[in-house]
C-alpha positions as CSV (number, residue, x, y, z in Angstrom):
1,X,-41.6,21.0,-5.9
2,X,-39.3,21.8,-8.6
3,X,-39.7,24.2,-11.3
4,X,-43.2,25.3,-12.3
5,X,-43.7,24.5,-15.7
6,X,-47.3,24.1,-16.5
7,X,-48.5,20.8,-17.5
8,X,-51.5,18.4,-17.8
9,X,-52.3,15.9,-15.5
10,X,-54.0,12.3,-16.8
11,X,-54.7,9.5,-15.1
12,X,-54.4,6.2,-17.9
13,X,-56.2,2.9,-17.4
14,X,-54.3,-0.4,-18.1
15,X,-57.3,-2.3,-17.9
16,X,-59.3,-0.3,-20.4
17,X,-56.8,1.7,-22.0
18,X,-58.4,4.6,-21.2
19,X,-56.6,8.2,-20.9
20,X,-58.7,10.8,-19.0
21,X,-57.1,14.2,-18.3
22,X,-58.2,15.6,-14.4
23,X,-56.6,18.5,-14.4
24,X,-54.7,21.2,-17.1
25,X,-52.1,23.9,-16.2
26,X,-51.0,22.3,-12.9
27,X,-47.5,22.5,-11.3
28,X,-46.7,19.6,-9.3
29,X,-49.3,16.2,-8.4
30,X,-48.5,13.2,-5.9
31,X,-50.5,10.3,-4.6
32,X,-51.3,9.9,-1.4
33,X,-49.5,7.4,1.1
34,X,-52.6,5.2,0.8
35,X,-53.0,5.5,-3.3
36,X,-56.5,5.9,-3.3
37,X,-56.5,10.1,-3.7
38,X,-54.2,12.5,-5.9
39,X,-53.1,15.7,-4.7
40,X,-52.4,18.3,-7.2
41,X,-51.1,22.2,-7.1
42,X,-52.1,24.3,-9.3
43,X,-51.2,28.6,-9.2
44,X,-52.5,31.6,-10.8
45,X,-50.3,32.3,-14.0
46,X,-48.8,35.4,-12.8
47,X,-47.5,33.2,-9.8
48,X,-45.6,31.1,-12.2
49,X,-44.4,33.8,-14.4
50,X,-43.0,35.4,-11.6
51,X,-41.4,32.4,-9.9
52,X,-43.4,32.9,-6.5
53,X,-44.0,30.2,-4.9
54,X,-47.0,31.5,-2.5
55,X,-50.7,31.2,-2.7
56,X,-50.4,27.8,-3.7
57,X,-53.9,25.5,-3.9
58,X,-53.7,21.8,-3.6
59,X,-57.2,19.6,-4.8
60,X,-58.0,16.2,-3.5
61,X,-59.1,14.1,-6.6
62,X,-61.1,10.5,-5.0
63,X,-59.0,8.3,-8.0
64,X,-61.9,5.6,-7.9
65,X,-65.2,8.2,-8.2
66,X,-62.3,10.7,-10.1
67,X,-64.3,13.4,-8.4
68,X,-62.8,16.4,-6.9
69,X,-63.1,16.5,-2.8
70,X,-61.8,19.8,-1.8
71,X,-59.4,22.7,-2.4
72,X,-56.8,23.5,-0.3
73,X,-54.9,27.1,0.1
74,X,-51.9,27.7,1.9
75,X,-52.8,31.5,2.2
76,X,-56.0,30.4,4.1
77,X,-54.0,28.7,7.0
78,X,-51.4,31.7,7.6
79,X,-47.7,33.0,6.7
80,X,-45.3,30.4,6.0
81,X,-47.0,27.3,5.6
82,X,-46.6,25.0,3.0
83,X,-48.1,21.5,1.7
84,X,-45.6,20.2,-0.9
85,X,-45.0,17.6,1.7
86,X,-46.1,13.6,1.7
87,X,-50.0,14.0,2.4
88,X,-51.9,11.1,4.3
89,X,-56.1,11.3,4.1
90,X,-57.3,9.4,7.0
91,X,-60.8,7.6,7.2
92,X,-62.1,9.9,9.4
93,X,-61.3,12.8,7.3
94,X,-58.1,14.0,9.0
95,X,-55.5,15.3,7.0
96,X,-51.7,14.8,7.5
97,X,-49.1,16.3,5.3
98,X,-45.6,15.6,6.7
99,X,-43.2,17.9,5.2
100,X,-39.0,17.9,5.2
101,X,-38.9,14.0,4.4
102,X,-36.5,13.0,1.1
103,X,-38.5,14.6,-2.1
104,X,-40.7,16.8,0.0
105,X,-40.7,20.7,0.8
106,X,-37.1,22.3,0.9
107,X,-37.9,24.7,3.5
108,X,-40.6,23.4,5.8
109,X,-40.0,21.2,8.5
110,X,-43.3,20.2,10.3
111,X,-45.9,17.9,10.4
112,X,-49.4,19.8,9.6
113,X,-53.0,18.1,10.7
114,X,-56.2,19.3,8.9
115,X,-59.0,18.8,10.9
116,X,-62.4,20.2,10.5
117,X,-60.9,22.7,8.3
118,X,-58.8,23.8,11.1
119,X,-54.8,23.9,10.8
120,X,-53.1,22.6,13.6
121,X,-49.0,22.1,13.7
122,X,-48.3,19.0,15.4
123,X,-44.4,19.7,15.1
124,X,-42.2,22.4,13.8
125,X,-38.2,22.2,13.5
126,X,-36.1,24.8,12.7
127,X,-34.1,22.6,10.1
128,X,-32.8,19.7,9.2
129,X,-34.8,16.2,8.0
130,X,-36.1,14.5,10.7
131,X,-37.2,10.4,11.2
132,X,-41.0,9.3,11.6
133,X,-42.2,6.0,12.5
134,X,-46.2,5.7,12.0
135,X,-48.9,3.1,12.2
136,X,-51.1,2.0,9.2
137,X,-54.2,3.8,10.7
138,X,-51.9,7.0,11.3
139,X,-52.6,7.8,14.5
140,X,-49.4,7.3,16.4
141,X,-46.4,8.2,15.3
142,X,-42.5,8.6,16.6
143,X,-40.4,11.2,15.8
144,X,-36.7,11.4,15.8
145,X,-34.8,14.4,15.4
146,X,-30.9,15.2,16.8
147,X,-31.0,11.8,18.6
148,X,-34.5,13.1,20.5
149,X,-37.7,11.4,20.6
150,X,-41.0,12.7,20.6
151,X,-44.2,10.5,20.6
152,X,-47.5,11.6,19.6
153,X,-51.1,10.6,19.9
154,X,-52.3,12.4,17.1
155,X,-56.5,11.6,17.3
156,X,-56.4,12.6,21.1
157,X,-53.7,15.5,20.3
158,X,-51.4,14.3,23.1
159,X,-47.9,14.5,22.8
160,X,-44.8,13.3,25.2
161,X,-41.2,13.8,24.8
162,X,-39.1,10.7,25.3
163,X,-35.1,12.1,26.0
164,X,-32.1,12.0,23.6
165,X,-30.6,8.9,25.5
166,X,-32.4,6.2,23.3
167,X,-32.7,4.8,19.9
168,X,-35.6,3.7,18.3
169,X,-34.8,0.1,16.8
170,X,-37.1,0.2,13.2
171,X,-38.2,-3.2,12.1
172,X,-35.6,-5.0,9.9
173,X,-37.4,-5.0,6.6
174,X,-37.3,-1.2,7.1
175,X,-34.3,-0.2,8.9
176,X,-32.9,1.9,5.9
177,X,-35.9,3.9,5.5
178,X,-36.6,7.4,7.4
179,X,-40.2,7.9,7.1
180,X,-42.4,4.4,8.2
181,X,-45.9,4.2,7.9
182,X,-46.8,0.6,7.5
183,X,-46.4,-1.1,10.6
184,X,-49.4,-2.4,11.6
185,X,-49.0,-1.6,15.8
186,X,-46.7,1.2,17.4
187,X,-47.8,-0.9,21.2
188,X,-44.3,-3.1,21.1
189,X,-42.0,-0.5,19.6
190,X,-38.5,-1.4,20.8
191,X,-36.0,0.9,21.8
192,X,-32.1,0.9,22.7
193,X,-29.9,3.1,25.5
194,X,-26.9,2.5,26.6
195,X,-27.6,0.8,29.6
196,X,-30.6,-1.9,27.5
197,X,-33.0,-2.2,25.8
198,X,-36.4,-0.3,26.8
199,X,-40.2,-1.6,25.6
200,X,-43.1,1.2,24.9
201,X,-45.7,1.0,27.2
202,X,-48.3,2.9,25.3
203,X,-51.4,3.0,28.4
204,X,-48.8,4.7,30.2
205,X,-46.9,6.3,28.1
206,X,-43.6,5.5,29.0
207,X,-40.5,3.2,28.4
208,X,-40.4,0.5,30.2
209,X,-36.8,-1.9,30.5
210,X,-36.9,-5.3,29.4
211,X,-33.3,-6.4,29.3
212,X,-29.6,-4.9,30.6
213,X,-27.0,-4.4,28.2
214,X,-23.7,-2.6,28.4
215,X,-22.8,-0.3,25.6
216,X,-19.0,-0.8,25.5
217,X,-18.3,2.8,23.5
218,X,-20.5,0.9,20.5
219,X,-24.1,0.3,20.3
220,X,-26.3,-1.9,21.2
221,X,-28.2,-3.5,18.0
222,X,-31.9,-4.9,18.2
223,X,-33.1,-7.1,15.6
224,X,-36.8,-6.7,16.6
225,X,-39.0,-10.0,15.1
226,X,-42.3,-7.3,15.5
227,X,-44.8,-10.3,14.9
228,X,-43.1,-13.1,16.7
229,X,-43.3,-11.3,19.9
230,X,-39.8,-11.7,20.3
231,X,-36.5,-10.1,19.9
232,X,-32.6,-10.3,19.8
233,X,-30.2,-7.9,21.3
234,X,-26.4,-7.4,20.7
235,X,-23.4,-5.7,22.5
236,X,-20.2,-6.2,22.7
237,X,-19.6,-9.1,25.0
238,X,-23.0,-11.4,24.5
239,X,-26.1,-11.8,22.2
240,X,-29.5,-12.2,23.8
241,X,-33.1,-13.1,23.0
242,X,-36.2,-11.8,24.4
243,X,-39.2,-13.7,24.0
244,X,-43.1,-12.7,25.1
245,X,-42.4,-9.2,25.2
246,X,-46.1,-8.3,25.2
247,X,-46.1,-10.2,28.8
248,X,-43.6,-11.7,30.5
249,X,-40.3,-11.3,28.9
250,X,-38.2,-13.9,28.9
251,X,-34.6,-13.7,28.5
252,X,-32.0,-16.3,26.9
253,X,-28.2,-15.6,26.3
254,X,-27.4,-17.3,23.0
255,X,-23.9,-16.6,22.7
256,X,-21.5,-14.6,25.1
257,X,-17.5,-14.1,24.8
258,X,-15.0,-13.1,28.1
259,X,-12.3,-12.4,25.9
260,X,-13.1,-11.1,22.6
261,X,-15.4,-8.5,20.8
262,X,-18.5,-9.1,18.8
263,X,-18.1,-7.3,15.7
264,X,-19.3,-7.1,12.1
265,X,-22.7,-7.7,12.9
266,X,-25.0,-8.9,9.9
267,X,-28.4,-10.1,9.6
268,X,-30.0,-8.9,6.4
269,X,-28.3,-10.7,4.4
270,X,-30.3,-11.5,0.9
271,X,-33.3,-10.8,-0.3
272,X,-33.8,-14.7,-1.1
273,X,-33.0,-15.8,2.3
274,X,-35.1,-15.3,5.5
275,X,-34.2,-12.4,7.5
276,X,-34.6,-14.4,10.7
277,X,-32.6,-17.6,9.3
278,X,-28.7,-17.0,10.4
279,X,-27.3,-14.5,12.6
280,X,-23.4,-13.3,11.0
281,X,-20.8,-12.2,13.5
282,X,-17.3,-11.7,14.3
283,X,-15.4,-11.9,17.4
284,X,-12.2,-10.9,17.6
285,X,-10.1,-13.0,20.1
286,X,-6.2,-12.8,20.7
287,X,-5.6,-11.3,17.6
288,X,-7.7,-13.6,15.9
289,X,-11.0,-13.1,13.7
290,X,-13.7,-15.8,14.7
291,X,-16.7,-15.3,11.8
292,X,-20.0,-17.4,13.1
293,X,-23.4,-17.1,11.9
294,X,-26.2,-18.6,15.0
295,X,-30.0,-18.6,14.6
296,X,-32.6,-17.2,16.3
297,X,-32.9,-20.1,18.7
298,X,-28.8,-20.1,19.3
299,X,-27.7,-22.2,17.4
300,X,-24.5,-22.2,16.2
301,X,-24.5,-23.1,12.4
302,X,-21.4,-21.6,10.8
303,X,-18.1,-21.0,12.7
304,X,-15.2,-20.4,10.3
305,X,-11.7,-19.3,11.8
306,X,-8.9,-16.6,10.4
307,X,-6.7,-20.1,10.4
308,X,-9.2,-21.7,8.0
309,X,-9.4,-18.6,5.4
310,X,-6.5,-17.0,6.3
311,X,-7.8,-13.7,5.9
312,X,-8.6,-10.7,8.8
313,X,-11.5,-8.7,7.7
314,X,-14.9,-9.5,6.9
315,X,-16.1,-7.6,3.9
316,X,-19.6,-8.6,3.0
317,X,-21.4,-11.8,2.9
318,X,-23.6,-13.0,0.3
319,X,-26.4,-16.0,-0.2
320,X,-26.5,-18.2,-3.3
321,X,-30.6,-19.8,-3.0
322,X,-29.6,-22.0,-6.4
323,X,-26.4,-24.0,-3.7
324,X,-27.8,-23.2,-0.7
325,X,-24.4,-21.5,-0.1
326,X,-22.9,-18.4,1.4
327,X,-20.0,-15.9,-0.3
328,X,-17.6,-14.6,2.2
329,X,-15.8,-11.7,1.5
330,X,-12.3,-11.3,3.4
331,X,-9.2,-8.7,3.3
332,X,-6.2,-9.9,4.2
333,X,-2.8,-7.3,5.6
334,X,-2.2,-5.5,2.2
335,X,-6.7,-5.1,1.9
336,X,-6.6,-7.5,-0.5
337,X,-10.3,-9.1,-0.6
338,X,-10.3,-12.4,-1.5
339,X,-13.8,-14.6,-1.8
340,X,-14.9,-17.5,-0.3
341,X,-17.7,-20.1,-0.2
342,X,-18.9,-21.7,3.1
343,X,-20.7,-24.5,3.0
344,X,-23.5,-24.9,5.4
345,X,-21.6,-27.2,7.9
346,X,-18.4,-25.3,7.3
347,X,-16.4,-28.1,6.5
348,X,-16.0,-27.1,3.2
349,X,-14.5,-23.6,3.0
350,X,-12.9,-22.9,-0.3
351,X,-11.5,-20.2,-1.9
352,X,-13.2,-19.2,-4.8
353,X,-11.5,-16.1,-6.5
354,X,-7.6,-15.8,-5.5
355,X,-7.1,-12.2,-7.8
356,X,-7.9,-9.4,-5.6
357,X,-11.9,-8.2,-5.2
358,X,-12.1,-4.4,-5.6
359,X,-16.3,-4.7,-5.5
360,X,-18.6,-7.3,-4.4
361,X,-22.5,-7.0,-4.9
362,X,-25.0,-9.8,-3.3
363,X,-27.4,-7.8,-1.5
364,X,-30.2,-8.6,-4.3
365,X,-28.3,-10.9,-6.8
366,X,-29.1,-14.4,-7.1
367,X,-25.5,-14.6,-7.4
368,X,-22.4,-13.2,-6.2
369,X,-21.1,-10.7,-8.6
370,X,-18.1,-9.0,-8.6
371,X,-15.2,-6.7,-9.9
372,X,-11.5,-7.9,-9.5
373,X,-9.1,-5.0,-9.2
374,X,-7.7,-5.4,-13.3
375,X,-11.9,-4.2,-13.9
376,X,-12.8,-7.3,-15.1
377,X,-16.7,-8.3,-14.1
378,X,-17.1,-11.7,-12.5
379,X,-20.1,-13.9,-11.1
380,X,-19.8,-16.9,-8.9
381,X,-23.0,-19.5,-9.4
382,X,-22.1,-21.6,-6.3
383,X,-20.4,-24.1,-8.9
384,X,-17.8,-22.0,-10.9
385,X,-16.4,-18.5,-11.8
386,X,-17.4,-17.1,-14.6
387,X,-15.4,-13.8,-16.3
388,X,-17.9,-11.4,-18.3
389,X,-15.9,-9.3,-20.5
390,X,-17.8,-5.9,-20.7
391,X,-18.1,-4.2,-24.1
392,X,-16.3,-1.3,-24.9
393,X,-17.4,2.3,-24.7
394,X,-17.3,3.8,-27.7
């Protein structure tokens, strides 16, 4: 919560145009993670005349009845506690409020559960943000904090501590996100140590190996394919894939080097490309920069050499849906990047923008834009080059 300026609080129909205030003189309102309630805090006037932030009351409103479910006070549940966190209503009638995410409480770090109008605190840090991985149903979840992990069965209230020496590997449409709680099934989580890569075995409660890695003062990566049943694991010497995880894994070395390094490993490459299409790499061998891009059955479908572009370093790496083409950014010696188009059988490899490449942007483009080092804007279609001249400030 920010300041605590009173305001009112309406709720507007699109379909009907309709405008129907639920609450006046409030301080702060959020949805809940499932949309279907609003929480809002309202304080006695004193309160916010004074700046104190206590005795703060938080009401459920149902948003499709718009009727009011129950009041909530932290000065009922104790000293120091506070909701301004994310709040989860469960279909059983569980609350959870998870505070200490991005845009949540400043100065509480726990996860609360309301249950039978009983407070119970499922965890507590002293400070710092923390990571959580949940289900949809919210009733496991993962927590990561200062490289520990803590699982927890929150309707049977059990709880086990995992060690410091793994990594939880999030799914890849979510791996920039700290706080998950859409995946539909916690059972195959996949995890990473420095000696493999560990499965969750959630009847026992425990990690269970499934492949043997070396770390090679890196990391190990996991892309984890969570409804294929199947996944693919990096390190420094060989890339693997692990098929029918929830049985029998089976394992299958898709690329391995004696010599070199993997490097420069991408595989979320565009928004309008399949995240499980290509696999993008470099190995470094004898002084030389190898960039391939393999898919998830091995196969190797780009390989372009340091010979062919003549630059070292690989930048970033775009997709082009319109040409069915990739952008390769490249820095030569003097960290000059230069851009490139590779066609999909790599025997067309041309350089496309010779001036040097100060930005590059292609994450969520459908083309490749970017900003030479005189700050002129560019785009590349997969045909041409085209030079936007920007308007002038005034």
């Amino acid at each position: 919560m920010g300041r605590y300026d009173n305001f009112d609080l309406h709720l507007y129909n699109v379909d009907n145009r309709s405008d129907t205030i639920i609450a006046t003189d409030i301080q702060d309102a959020k949805f809940t993670l499932d949309g279907k309630h609003l929480v809002y805090c309202k304080m006695p006037q004193d309160y916010v005349d004074n700046g104190n932030t206590n005795n703060k009351k938080f009401t459920i409103v149902d948003l499709k009845t718009m009727n009011e479910s129950k009041t909530y006070a932290e000065a009922d549940y104790g000293d120091n506690i506070d909701f301004t966190g994310l709040w989860a209503i469960k279909d059983n009638g569980d609350i959870l409020i998870f505070n200490g995410m991005p845009g949540t409480g400043y100065y509480a770090h726990a996860v609360y559960l309301i249950r039978n109008d009983k407070l119970q605190v499922l965890l507590n840090f002293d400070s710092d943000s923390y990571g959580i991985v949940t289900n949809k149903e919210l009733n496991d979840m993962f927590v990561i904090k200062n490289n520990n992990i803590y699982y927890y069965d929150i309707d049977n209230m059990k709880n086990v501590e995992l060690g410091e020496d793994y990594r939880i590997s999030i799914p890849i449409l979510s791996k920039r996100r700290n706080f998950l709680y859409n995946i539909d099934s916690l059972d195959k989580m996949v995890f990473a140590s420095e000696d493999g890569v560990y499965l969750w075995n959630k009847a026992e409660l425990k990690l269970e190996k499934v492949l043997s890695m070396d770390w090679h003062s890196g990391e190990i990566i996991v892309i984890d394919y969570s409804d294929s049943d199947m996944l693919i694991a990096f390190d420094k010497s060989k890339i693997c894939r692990v098929e029918n995880l929830s049985n029998k894994p089976l394992i299958t070395t898709l690329f391995s080097t004696s010599e070199g390094i993997i490097e420069d490993i991408m595989y979320d490459i565009s928004a309008y490309q399949p995240t499980d299409d290509n696999i993008w790499f470099t190995v470094e061998e004898n002084e030389d920069y190898i960039f391939y891009a393999i898919d998830k059955n091995g196969n190797i479908l780009h390989k372009v050499s340091g010979e062919l572009i003549d630059d070292l370093d690989i930048g970033s790496i775009g997709y082009i849906p319109s040409a069915s083409q990739y952008t390769l950014m490249a820095y030569n010696y003097n960290d000059e990047g230069h851009l490139y188009s590779v066609d999909s059988d790599v025997r067309e490899v041309k350089l496309i923008e010779n001036r040097a490449i100060k930005h590059t942007y292609c994450d969520n483009s459908l083309w490749t834009v970017y900003m030479v080092t005189d700050g002129m804007v560019c785009m590349y279609n997969g045909e041409k080059v085209i030079n936007i001249d920007m308007p002038e400030l005034d």
